[in-house]
DODODO-451119 format. One record per residue (C-alpha): x, z, y; residue number from 1; residue in three letters. Coordinates in pm, whole numbers, plus 32768, in hexadecimal, padded with zeros to 4 digits. Example, Ala and Ser with C-alpha at 12.3 -4.5 7.8 and 13.67 -1.06 7.14 Angstrom:
! DODODO-451119
84CE/830C/7E3E/1/ALA
8557/82CA/7F96/2/SER
***
This chain:
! DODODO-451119
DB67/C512/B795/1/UNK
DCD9/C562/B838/2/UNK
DE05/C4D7/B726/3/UNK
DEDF/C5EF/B732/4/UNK
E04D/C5EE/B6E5/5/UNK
E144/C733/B6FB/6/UNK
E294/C783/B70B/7/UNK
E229/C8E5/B664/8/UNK
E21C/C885/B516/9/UNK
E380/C830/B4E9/10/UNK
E4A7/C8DF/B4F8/11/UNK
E53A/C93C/B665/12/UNK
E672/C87D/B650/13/UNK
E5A6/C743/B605/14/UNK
E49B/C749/B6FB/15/UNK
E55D/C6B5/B81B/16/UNK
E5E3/C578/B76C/17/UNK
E490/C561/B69A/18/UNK
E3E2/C562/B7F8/19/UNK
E4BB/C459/B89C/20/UNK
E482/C37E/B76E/21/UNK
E2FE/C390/B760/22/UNK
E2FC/C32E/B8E2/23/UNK
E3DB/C1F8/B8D7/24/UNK
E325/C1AB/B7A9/25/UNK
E1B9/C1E2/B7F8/26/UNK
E1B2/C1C8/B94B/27/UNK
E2E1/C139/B9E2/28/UNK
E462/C0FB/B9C5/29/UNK
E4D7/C225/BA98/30/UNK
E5F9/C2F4/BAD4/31/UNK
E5B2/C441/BAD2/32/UNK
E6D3/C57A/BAF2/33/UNK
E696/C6EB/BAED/34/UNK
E77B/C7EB/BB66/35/UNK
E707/C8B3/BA20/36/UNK
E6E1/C7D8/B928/37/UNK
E6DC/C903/B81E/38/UNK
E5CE/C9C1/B8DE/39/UNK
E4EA/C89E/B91C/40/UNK
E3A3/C887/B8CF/41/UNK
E26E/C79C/B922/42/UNK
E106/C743/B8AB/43/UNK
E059/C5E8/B91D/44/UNK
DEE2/C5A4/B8E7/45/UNK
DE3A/C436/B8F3/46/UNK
DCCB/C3DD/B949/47/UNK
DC52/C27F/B943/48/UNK
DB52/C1ED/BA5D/49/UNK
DB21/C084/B9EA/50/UNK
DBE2/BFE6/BB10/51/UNK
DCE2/C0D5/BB2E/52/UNK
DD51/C212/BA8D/53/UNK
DD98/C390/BB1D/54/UNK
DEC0/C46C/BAAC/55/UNK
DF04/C5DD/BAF4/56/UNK
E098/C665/BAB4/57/UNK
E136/C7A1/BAB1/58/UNK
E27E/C7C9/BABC/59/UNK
E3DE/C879/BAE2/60/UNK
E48E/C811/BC0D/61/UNK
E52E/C67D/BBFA/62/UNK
E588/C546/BC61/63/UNK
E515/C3F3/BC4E/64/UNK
E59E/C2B7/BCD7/65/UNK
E50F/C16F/BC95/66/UNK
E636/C04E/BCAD/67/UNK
E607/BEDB/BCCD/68/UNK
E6B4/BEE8/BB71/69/UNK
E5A1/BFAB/BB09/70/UNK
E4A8/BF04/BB99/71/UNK
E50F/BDC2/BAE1/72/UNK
E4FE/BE59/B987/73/UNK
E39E/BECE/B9D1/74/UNK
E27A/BEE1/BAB9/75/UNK
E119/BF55/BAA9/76/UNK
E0ED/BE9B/BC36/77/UNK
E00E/BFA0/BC8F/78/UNK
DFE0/C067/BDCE/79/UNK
DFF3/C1F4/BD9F/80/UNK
DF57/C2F4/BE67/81/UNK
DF9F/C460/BE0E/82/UNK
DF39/C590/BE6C/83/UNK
DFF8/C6C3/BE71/84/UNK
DF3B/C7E7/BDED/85/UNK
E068/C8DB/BDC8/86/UNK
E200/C8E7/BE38/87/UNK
E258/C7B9/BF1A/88/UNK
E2F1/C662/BF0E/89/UNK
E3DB/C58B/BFDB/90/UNK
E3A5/C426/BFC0/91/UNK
E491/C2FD/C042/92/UNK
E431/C197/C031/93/UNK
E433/C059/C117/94/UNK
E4D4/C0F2/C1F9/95/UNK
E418/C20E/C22D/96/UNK
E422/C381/C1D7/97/UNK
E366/C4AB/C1B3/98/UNK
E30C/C5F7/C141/99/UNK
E1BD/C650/C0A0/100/UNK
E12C/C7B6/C057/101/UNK
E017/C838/BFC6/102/UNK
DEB0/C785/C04C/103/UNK
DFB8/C65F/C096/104/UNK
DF5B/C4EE/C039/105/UNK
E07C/C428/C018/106/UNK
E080/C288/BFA3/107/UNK
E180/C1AE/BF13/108/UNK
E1B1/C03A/BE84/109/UNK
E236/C04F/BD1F/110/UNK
E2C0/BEED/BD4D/111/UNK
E3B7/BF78/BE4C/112/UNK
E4FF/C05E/BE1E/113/UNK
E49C/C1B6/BE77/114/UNK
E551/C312/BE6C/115/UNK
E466/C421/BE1F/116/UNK
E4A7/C5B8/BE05/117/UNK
E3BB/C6A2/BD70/118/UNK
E3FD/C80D/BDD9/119/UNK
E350/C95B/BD92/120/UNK
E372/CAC6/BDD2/121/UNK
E34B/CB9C/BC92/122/UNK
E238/CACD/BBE9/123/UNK
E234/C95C/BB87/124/UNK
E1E8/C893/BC78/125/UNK
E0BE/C7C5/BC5A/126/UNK
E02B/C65B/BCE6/127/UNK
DEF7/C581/BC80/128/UNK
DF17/C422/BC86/129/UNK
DE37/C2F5/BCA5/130/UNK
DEC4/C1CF/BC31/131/UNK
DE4A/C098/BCD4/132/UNK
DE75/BF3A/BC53/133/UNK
DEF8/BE5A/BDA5/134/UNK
DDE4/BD9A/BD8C/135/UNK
DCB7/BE85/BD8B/136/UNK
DCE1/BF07/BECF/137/UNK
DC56/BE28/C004/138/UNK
DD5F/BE76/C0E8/139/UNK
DE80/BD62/C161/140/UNK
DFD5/BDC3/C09B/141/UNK
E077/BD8C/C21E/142/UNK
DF7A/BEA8/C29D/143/UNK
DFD6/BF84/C187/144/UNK
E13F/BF60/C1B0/145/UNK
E14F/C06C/C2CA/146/UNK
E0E7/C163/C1EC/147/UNK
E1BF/C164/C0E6/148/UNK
E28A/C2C0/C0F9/149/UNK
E176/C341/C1E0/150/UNK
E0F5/C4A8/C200/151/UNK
DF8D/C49D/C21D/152/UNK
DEEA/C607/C264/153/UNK
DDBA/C656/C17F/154/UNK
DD13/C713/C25A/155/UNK
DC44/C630/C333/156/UNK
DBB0/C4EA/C319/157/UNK
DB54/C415/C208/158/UNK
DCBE/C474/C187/159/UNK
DBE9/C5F3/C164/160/UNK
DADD/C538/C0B5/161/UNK
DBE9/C487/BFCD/162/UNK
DC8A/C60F/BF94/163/UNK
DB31/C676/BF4A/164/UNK
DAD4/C58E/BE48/165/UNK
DC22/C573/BD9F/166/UNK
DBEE/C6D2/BD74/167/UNK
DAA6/C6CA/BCF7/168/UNK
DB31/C5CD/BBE7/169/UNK
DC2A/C68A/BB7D/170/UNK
DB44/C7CE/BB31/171/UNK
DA01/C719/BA94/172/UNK
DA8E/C5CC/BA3F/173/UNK
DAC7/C5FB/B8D8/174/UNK
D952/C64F/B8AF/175/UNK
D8EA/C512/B8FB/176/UNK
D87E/C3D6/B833/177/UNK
D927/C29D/B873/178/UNK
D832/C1ED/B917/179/UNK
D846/C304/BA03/180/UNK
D996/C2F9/BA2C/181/UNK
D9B5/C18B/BA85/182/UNK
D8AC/C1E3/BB86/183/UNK
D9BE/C2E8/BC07/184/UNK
DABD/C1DE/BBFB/185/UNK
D9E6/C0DF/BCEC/186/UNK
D9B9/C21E/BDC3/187/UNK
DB35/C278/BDC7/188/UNK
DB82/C11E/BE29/189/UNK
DA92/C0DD/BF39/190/UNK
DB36/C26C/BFB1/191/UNK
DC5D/C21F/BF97/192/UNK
DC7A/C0B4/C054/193/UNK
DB90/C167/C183/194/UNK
DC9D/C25D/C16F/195/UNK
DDA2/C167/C189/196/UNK
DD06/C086/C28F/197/UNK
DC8C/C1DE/C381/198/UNK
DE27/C1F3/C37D/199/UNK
DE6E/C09C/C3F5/200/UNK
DD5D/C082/C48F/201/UNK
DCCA/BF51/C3F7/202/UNK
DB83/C01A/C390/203/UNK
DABA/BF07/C43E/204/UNK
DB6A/BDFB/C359/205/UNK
DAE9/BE8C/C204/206/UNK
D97F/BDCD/C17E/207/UNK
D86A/BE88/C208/208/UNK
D7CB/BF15/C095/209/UNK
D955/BFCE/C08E/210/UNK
D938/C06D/C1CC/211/UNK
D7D8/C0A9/C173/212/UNK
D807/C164/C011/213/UNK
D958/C21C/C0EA/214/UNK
D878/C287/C1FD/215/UNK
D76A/C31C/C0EC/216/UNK
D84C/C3BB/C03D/217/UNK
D8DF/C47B/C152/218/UNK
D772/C4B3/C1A8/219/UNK
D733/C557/C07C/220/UNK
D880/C657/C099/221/UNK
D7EB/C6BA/C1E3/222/UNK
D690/C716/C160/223/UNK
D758/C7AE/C046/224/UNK
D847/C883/C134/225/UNK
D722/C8FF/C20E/226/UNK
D616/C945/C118/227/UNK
D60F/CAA1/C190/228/UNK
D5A9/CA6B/C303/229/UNK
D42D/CA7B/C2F9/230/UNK
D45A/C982/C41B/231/UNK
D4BF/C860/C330/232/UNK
D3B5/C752/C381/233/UNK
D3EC/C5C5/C377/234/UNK
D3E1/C5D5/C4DC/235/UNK
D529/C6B5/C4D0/236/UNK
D5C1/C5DD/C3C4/237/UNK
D56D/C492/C4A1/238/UNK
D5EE/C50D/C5AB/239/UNK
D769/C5AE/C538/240/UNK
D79A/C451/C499/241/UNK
D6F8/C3BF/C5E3/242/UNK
D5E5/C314/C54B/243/UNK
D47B/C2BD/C598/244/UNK
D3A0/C385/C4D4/245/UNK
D2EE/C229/C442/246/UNK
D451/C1BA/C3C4/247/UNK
D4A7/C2E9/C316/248/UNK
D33C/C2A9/C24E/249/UNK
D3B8/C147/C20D/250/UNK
D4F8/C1C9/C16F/251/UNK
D433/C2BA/C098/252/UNK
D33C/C1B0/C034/253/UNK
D406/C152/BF1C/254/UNK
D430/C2B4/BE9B/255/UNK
D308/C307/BE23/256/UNK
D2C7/C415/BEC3/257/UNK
D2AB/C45B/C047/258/UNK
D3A5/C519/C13E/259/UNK
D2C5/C64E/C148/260/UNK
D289/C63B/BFDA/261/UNK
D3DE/C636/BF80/262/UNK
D421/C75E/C039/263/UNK
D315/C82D/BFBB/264/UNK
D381/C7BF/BE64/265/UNK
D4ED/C827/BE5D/266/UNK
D480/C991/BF30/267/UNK
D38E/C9C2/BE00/268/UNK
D498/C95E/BD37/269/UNK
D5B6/CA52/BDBA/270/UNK
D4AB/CB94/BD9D/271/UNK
D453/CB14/BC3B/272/UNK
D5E0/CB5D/BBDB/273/UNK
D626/CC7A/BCA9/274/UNK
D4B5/CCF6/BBF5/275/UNK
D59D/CD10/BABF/276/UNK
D6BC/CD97/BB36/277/UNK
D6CC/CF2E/BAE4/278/UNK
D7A9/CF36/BBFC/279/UNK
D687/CEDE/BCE2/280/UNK
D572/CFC3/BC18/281/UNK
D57D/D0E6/BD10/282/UNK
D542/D013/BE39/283/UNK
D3A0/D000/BE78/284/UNK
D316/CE7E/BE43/285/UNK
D2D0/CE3D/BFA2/286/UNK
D433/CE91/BFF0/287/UNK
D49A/CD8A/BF1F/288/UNK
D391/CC94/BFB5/289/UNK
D433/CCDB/C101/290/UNK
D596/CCA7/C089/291/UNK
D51D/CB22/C021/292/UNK
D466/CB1C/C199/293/UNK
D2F6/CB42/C105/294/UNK
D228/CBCD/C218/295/UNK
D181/CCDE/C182/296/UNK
D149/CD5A/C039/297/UNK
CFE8/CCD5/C025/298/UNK
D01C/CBAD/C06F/299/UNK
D153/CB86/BF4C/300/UNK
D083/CC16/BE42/301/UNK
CF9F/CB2C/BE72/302/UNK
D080/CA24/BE66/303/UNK
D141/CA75/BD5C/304/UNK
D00C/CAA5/BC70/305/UNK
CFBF/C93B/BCBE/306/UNK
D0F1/C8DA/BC8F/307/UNK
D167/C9A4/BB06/308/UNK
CFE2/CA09/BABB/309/UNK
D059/CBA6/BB01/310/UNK
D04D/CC84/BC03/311/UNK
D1D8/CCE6/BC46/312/UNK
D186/CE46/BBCE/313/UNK
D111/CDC1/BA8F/314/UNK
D25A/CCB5/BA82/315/UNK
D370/CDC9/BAA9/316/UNK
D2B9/CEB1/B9B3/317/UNK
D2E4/CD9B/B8A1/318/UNK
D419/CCE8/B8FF/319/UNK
D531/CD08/B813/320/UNK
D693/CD81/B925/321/UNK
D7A3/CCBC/B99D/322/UNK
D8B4/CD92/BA1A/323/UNK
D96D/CD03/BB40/324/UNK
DA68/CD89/BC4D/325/UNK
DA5B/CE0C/BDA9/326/UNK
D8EE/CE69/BDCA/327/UNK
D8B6/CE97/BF69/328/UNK
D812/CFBC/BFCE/329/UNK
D6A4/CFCB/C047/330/UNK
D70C/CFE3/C1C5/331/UNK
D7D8/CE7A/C188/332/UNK
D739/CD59/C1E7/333/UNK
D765/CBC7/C1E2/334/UNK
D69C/CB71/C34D/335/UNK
D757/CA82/C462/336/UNK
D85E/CA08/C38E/337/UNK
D8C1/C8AF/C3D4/338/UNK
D999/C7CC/C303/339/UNK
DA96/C71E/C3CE/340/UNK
***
């Protein structure tokens, strides 16, 4: 469960100082300003993942600078990787400098004087965080270095896969138990230090199960991404990540379940919840089949009676409805997309 703390409670001439105070006390001797001190606002959420620990802030425009003096007085010697979900950040440390926007990773050294500026456009701002004790990540501190201050785009690469799953924490972490979460944690950490290493290109360097559990994950985003294209075999998956069929099997061995499995799985899966959705309730089953890349309507009936004991007709007559946005129309479709 997120620990949630929020400026919102108290009154608005208090927020700004009561903000700076929490962060140099809780999580690190800062100094932040604000050009608006009396209109400033912010909320900050915690999740713990065994290992390490994610945080998601939003906030009125600010600055924080991190001083050897500061420094001294207090250190958590972690590693931070954020995210920025909304607004934009400019970041200066070790002699480097950049700006971040939104789908923007961005990594610093909390042992090291920094200069950071959080700006946003109308609404807070907002950036998730994973905060990574030095030591759990199997990259060399001299690699790592060159990417302090560093704009890393989100869009491709295992940096895509990080964006994805950080993302996917935020929205359904809470839910889970904590032996899940530390599970999440071990998978965040093996993320982000392929991340890392795919940018200093020292992937080769990390131990083999790492770049193993990396490559699987990222595996599992692009079955996710593509689950519409009826095309989606393992013989497509193998080859965008260019693998031998035989060692994509071996990856899945410990997964208990196989490539083609999976993907049936989560396709059933998708047409169980759009099944409940009223926004979906004029659309004709087989039009949902073909949205998840079922090949005929036949085919996922019979399927998903194996699979929930009902035929889909029978499943959307009883479900209870979960609203959700930005229902596509029937002529939309999911086929040939490919995540980067």
């Amino acid at each position: 469960m997120w620990s949630v703390v929020s400026s919102g409670e108290l009154p608005q001439g208090e927020r700004f100082e009561w903000f700076a105070d929490m962060i140099s006390r809780e999580v690190m001797p800062t100094r932040l300003t604000s050009e608006r001190p009396a209109e400033f606002s912010a909320e900050a959420a915690l999740l713990d993942l065994g290992e390490l620990q994610v945080s998601k802030v939003a906030y009125s425009p600010l600055r924080s600078q991190r001083t050897p003096a500061l420094i001294r007085r207090g250190d958590p010697e972690q590693y931070q990787l954020g995210l920025v979900t909304r607004g934009a950040m400019t970041l200066v440390q070790n002699g480097n400098s950049c700006e971040a926007e939104i789908g923007d990773l961005v990594f610093w050294d909390t042992s090291r004087p920094s200069d950071a500026r959080y700006v946003s456009d109308g609404d807070p701002g907002q950036l998730v965080i994973l905060q990574l004790p030095r030591d759990v990540l199997p990259v060399r501190a001299s690699h790592l270095d060159g990417l302090l201050a560093r704009r890393m785009p989100g869009g491709r690469g295992l940096a895509a896969v990080l964006v994805a799953f950080l993302r996917s924490l935020v929205a359904h972490g809470g839910e889970c138990a904590p032996d899940e979460l530390r599970r999440m944690g071990a998978t965040a950490i093996d993320l982000a230090a392929a991340c890392l290493a795919q940018h200093t290109d020292t992937e080769e360097r990390l131990p083999a199960e790492v770049r193993a559990r990396a490559l699987l994950r990222r595996i599992h985003v692009f079955i996710e991404y593509n689950l519409g294209d009826p095309e989606l075999t393992p013989v497509v998956v193998a080859a965008h990540h260019n693998l031998a069929v035989r060692t994509l099997h071996q990856l899945f061995s410990g997964e208990g379940e196989t490539v083609q499995a999976r993907i049936r799985r989560r396709r059933l899966e998708r047409c169980r919840e759009d099944l409940r959705r009223p926004e979906f309730l004029t659309w004709p089953v087989g039009a949902i089949a073909a949205r998840w890349g079922f090949s005929g309507p036949a085919v996922f009936s019979r399927s998903f009676r194996q699979a929930y004991g009902v035929s889909p007709t029978e499943f959307r007559a009883r479900a209870p409805r979960h609203p959700m946005d930005g229902a596509p129309s029937v002529k939309e479709t999911r086929t040939g997309r490919t995540a980067r």
